[in-house]
C-alpha positions as CSV (number, residue, x, y, z in Angstrom):
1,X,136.1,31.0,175.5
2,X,139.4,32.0,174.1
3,X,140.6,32.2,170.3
4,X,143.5,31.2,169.3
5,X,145.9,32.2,166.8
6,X,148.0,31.0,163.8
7,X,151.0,32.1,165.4
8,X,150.0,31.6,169.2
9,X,148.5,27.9,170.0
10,X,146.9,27.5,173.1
11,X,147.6,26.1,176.0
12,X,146.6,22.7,177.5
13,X,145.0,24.2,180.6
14,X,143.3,26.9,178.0
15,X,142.2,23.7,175.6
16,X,140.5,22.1,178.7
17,X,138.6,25.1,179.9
18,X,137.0,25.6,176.2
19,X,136.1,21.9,176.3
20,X,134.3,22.6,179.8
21,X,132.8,25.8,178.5
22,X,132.1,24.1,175.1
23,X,130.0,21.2,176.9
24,X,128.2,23.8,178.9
25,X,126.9,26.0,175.9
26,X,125.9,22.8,173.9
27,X,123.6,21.7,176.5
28,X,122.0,24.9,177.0
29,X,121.6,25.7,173.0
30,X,120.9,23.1,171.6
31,X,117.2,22.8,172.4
32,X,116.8,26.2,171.5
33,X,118.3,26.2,168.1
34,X,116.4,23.4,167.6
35,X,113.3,25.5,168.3
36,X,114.4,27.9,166.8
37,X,114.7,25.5,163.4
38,X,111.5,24.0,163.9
39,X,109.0,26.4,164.8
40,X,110.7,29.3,164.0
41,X,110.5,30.2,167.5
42,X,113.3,32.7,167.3
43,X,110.7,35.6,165.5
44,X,107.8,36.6,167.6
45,X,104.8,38.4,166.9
46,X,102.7,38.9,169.9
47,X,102.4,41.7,171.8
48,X,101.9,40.7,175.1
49,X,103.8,38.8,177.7
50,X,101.3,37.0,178.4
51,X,100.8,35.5,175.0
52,X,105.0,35.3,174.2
53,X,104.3,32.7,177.4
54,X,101.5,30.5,176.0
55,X,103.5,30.8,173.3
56,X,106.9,29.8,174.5
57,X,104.7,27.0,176.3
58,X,103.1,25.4,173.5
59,X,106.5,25.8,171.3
60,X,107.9,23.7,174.5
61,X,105.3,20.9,174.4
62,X,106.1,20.8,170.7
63,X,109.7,20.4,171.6
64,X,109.2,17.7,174.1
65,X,106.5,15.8,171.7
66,X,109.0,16.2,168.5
67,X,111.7,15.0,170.7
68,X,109.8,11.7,172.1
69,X,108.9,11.2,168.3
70,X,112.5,10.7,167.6
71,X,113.6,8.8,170.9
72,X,110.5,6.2,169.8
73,X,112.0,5.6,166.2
74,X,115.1,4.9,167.9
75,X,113.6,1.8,170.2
């Protein structure tokens, strides 16, 4: 993604490829901020990778329970 400047506006072709990009990124980090906000999923304190698995899994199912919660409140 490109940054513009006070001075130097961008260009349509550079405005659409930071939408593109922009649509990309939200997609992808969005359910791990939201993770991250949750279950504070961001700070880890096993030592194994084993366990940062089962616990990556579990914070998932969380995710995907948390996540149904608020698609059912919706309905």
């Amino acid at each position: 993604m490109g940054i513009s400047l006070r001075d130097y506006p961008f260009s349509v072709k550079r405005m659409r490829r930071n939408l593109g990009i922009s649509r990309i990124i939200l997609t992808v980090e969005h359910p791990y901020a939201f993770c991250k906000g949750m279950f504070y999923f961001g700070h880890v304190i096993v030592t194994t990778v084993q366990r940062v698995k089962v616990k990556t899994y579990f914070t998932i199912v969380c995710n995907n329970l948390v996540r149904a919660g608020f698609i059912d409140r919706r309905v």
